[in-house]
N, C-alpha and C positions, 0 to 999 in steps of 0.2 A: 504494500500500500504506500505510494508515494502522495507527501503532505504538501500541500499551497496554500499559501495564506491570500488573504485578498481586502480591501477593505468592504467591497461591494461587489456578491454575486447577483445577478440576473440570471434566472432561467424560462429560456425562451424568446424569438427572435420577432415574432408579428407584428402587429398594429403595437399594441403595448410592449412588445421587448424592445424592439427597435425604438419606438419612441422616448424608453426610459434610456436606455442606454447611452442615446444622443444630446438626451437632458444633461446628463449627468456625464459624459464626458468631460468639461472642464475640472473637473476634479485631480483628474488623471495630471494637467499643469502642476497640480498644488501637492502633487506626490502621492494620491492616493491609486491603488491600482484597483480596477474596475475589469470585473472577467464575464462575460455573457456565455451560456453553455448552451447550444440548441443539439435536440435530438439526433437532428438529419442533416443531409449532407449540404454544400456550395451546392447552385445549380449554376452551371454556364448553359446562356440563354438559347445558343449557337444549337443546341443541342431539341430543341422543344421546334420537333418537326410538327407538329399537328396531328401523328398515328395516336390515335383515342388510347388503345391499350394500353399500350408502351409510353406512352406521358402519364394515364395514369396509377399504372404500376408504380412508375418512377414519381413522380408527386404526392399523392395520396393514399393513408393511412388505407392500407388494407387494399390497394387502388381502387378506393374509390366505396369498398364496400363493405364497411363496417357499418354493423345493423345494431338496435335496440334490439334489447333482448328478446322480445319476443319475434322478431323478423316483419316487423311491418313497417320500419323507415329507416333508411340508410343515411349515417350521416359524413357529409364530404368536411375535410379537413386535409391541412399538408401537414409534414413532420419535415422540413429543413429549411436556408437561411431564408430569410423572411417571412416565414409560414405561410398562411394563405391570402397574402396580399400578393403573393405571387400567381394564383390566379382565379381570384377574384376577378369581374367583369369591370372593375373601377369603379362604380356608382356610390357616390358620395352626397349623402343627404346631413343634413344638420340635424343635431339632436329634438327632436319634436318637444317642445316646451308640455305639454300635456302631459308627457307619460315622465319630463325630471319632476312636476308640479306633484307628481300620483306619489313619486316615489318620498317626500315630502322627509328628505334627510335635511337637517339643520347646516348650515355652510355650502348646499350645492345646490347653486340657483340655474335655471334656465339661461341666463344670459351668458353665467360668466363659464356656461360649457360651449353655448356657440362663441361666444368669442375665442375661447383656446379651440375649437374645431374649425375655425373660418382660418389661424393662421396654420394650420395644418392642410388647409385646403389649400391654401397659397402658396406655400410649401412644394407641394406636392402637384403642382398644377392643375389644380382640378379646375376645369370646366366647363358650359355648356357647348355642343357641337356646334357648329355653322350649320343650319340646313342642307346646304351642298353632302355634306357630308351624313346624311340623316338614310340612312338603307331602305328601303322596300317595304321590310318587314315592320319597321318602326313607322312607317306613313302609313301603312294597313292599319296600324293599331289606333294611329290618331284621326285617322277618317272614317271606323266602324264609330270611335267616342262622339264623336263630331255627328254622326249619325243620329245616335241617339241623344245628342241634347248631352253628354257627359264632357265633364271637363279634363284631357287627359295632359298633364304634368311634366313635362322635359326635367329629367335632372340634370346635374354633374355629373364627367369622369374626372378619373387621375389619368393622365395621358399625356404624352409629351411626344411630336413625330409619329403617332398613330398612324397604321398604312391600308388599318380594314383589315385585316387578316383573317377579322373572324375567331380566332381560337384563344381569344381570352383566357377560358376556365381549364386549358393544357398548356400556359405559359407563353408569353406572348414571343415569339420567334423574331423581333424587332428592340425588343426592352423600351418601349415605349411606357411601360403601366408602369407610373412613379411610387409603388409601393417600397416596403421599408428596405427592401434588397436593393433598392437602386439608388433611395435618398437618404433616412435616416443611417441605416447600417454602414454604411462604406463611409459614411460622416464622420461616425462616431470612433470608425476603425482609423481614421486617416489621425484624430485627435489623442491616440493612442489605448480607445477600450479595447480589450481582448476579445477578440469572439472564436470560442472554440468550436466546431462542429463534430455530430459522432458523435455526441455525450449525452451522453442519459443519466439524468440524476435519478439516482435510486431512491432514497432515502435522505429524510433531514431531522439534524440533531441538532440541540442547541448551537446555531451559529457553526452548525458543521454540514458538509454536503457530502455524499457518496456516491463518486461519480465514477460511471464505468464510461472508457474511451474506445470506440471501435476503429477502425478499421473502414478508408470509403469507399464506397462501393468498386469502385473503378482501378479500385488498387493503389489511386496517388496517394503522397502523401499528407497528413491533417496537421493540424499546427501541434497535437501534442502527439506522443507515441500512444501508441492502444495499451487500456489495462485500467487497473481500478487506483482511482483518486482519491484521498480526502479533503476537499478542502475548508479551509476556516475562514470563515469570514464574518467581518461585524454585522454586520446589515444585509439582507437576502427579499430580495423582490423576485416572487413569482408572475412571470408572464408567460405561461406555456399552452396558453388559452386554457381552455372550461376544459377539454377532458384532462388535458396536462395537469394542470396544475390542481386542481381537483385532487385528481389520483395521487398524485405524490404528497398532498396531506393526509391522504386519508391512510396511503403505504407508511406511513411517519406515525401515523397514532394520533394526529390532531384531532379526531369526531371523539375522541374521549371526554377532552373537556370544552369541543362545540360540535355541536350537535345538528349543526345546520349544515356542515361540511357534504358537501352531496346534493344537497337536498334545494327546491324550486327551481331543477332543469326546464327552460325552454328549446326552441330549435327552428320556431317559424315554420311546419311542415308544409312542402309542396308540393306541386305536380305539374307536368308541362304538358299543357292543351298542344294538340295540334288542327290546321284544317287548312281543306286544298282547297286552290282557287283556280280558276279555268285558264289560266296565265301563269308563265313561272315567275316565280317571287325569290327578290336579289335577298337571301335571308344568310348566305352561307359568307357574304364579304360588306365591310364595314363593321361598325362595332356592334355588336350584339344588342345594348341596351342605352335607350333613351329614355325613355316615356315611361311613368305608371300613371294608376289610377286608383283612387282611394278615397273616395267620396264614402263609401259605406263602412270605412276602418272602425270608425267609434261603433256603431250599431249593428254591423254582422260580423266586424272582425275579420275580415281578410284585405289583401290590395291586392296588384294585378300588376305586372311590368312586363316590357315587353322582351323578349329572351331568342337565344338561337344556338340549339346544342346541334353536336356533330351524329349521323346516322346512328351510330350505334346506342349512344346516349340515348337517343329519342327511342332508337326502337324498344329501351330496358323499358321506358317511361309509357309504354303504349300498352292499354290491360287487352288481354286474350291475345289469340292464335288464330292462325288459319287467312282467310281469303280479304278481305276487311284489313287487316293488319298488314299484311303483304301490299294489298292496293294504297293505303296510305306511302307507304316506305317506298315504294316505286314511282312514285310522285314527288320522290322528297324536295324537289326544284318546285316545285308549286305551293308548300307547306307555309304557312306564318304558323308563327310560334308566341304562345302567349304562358305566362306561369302565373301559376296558383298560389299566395302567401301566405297561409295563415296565421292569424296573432293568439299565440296559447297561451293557458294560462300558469301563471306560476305556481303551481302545490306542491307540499312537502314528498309527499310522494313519487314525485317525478323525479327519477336521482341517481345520481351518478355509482356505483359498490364496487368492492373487488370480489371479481372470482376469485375461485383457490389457491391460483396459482398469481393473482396479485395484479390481475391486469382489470383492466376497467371493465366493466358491464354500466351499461344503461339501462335504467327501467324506467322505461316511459310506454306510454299507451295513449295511441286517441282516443278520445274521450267524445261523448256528444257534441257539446261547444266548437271544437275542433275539426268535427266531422262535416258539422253543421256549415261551419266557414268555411270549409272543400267545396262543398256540394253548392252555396252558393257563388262562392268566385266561377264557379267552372259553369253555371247557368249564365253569369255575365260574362265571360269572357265568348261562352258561345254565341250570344246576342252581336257582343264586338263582333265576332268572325263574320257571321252573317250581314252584318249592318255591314261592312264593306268588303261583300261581293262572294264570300268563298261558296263552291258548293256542295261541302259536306263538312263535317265536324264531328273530330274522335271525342267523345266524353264519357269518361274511364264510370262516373255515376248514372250512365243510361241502360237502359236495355232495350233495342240491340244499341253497341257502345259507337254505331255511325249515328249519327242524327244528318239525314238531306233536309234540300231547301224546306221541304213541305213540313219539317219541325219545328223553324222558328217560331211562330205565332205558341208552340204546344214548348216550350222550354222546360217549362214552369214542372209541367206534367213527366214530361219525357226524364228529367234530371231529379233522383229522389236520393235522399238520405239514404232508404232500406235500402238502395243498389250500389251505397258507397262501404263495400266488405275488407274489412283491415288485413292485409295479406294478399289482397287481389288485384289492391289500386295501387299501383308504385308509386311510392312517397318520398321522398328527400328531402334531406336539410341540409343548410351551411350556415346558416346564420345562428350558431349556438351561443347557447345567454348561460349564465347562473352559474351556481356550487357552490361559487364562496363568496355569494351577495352583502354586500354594505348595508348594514343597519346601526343598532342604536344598541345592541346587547347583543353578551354570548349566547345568549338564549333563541333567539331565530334568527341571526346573522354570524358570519366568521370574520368582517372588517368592520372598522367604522367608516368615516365618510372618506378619509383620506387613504382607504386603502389599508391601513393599518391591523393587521391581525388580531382581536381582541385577547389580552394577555398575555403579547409575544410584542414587546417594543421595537424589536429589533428587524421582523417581518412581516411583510408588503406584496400585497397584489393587486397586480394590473394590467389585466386582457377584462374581455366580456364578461368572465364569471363573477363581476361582480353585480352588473346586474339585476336587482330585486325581483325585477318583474320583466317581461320580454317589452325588448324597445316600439316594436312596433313600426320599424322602419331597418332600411341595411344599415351595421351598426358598427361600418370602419370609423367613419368619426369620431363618434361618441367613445368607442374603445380610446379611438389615440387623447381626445380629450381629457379623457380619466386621466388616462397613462400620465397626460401631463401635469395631471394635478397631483397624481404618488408621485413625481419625479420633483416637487415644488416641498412636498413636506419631509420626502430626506434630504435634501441640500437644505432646508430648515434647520434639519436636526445635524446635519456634518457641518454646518457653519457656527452652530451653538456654542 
């Protein structure tokens, strides 16, 4: 076991690793040494040809397909430098003043989180397209809304030299998408923080890490040798997102004396409509996503964005077999593509555990509320399809799951609840919230408002799991905004 001291570990590299790490690089001036461990390996971008499997073998946990426990939603997530602002679509929304108002912590106001997420959007160059540059698929979506009288929303990307590629969510083969691999992290590396890749922290002990070094994939060399670590350090900020950092509390013994460790998982569960139009549709080049629509988020709880995955992707996402399914995927130059978002709700029950063997299990389940908000986004998004022009529409909650023209007027009827069966309708998430949610006591929260571990001074988290309640919107901002507010109360506490 070789020993390293450190003043400041971070583990994990995402929206919140990277953003604390870049905080808190000055430090490293003043002598103190700051070391960041992420799981997984450098990615060079050179390398993210667009093959579905093979990017997401190589990118994502389990590639791609690590399931809730019981097998009814799959959630996406990366394990290396950047995490998954590596490929993320870029859509950057400002934190929704309604749901920091809900979450009603003392010192975190609405404002002063979009102000720290507005210079992160600047930052990072996010912002809205030019029209020229607005795809096919994204003007289908805004002139079915436009159809019916709906108002549909252009957001933000992070982009920089975008060339349309299309392949966002397998790594953008251009390094266009200014996530923390391209701005934050290489920032922080140039001002001297460490960032080791290949390290998995095992276990944490008072102000101690246990870190096993591997080996990268490709055989190069990593900045440290492979083998197991200890390191010590004063102060330790977990950013290894919600199942990360979760899980290595929970491998550690912290749910002993908090109890909420795990516990009000969200994940935003969704699904990707598709439906052909008697023209082909530009859906497979420019950027994937402009537009949602959220008119009905407070009162049915879902929104609507407009999306564009690769054949294979789609064809996971399409329920049944046979001649139907086949006739879609044969059309697939004709498809728009619209996703389904659900906004769940936070219960203790929905939570992160370890199997036997120490690795994460999720136990979550849809629930009514949840099912509820499926079944109606996918009634509106089918109205969108049809309001401009397509003429048929797959929807995973009908029987039969085509719906033709002669369905529109019968939506209502045709898309039901009892035809939406958990295990039959392919579900996914990216957008995962909670475990170790900011409250006001050890008693149903693991931090306070600043991030702060309750009863561990020394320990800090900052990715999404903090979370209380699901945001209700894409939640890279708000993540980095946190981040930047744990990265405000340790250089508080190292200045003291």
């Amino acid at each position: 076991m070789r020993i390293v001291e450190a003043d400041i570990a971070i583990v994990g590299s995402g929206a919140g690793g990277g953003t604390v790490a870049a905080r808190l690089a000055p430090l490293v001036a003043r002598g103190k040494r700051v070391i960041l461990f992420e799981q997984g390996p450098r990615f060079d971008y050179r390398r993210f040809n667009g093959h579905e499997l093979e990017m997401s073998r190589m990118l994502y946990r389990e590639g791609g397909g690590f399931m809730v426990a019981d097998g009814t939603v799959s959630l996406a997530f990366v394990e290396g430098y950047g995490g998954s602002t590596v490929v993320y679509t870029g859509t950057s929304l400002e934190p929704p003043a309604r749901i920091i108002e809900r979450w009603n912590l003392p010192g975190l106001s609405p404002d002063e989180l979009v102000r720290r997420a507005r210079c992160y959007a600047q930052d990072n160059g996010v912002h809205a397209l030019p029209a020229a540059q607005i795809n096919e698929n994204n003007r289908l979506f805004v002139a079915g809304c436009r159809e019916l009288g709906w108002n549909a929303t252009q957001f933000a990307v992070n982009t920089r030299g975008c060339l349309g590629s299309g392949l966002c969510n397998l790594g953008c083969p251009n390094n266009a998408k200014q996530g923390t691999h391209v701005v934050q992290l290489p920032r922080a590396e140039s001002r001297g923080v460490e960032v080791i890749t290949r390290a998995r922290v095992m276990r944490l002990r008072e102000r101690r890490l246990e870190v096993e070094v591997g080996l990268n994939p490709d055989g190069s060399p990593g900045e440290w040798e492979p083998g197991n670590y200890e390191v010590r350090a004063r102060r330790v900020i977990l950013a290894g997102g919600v199942v990360g950092s979760t899980t290595l509390l929970l491998r550690s013994g912290f749910d002993r004396t908090l109890p909420a460790v795990g516990r009000y998982f969200t994940c935003q569960p969704a699904h990707i409509l598709v439906a052909e139009h008697p023209h082909p549709v530009q859906n497979a080049l420019g950027h994937p996503k402009s537009f949602l629509w959220d008119e009905r988020i407070e009162s049915d709880h879902f929104f609507l964005e407009t999306c564009m995955y690769p054949p294979f992707i789609t064809a996971k996402n399409m329920t049944g077999f046979g001649p139907d399914h086949e006739r879609f995927l044969r059309r697939f130059d004709h498809l728009q593509m619209i996703l389904v978002l659900a906004c769940d709700e936070a219960l203790p029950n929905q939570r992160i555990v370890l199997d036997r063997r120490g690795n994460p299990q999720v136990r979550y389940r849809l629930d009514s509320r949840t099912i509820r908000a499926l079944v109606g986004g996918t009634r509106a998004a089918a109205k969108i399809f049809f309001a401009a022009g397509a003429l048929r529409v797959h929807a995973p909650s009908a029987r039969p799951t085509c719906l033709e023209t002669d369905a529109r007027d019968r939506i209502e009827t045709r898309i039901r609840t009892e035809y939406f069966l958990p295990g039959t309708v392919s579900v996914s998430a990216a957008h995962l919230m909670g475990g170790c949610r900011m409250g006001r006591s050890a008693t149903d929260s693991v931090t306070n408002v600043d991030g702060q571990v309750h009863g561990y001074p020394w320990l800090h988290v900052a990715d999404a799991s903090l979370f209380p309640t699901a945001l209700e919107a894409n939640p890279y901002l708000t993540i980095m905004a946190l981040a930047d507010r744990v990265a405000d109360a340790v250089l508080d506490k190292e200045h003291a």
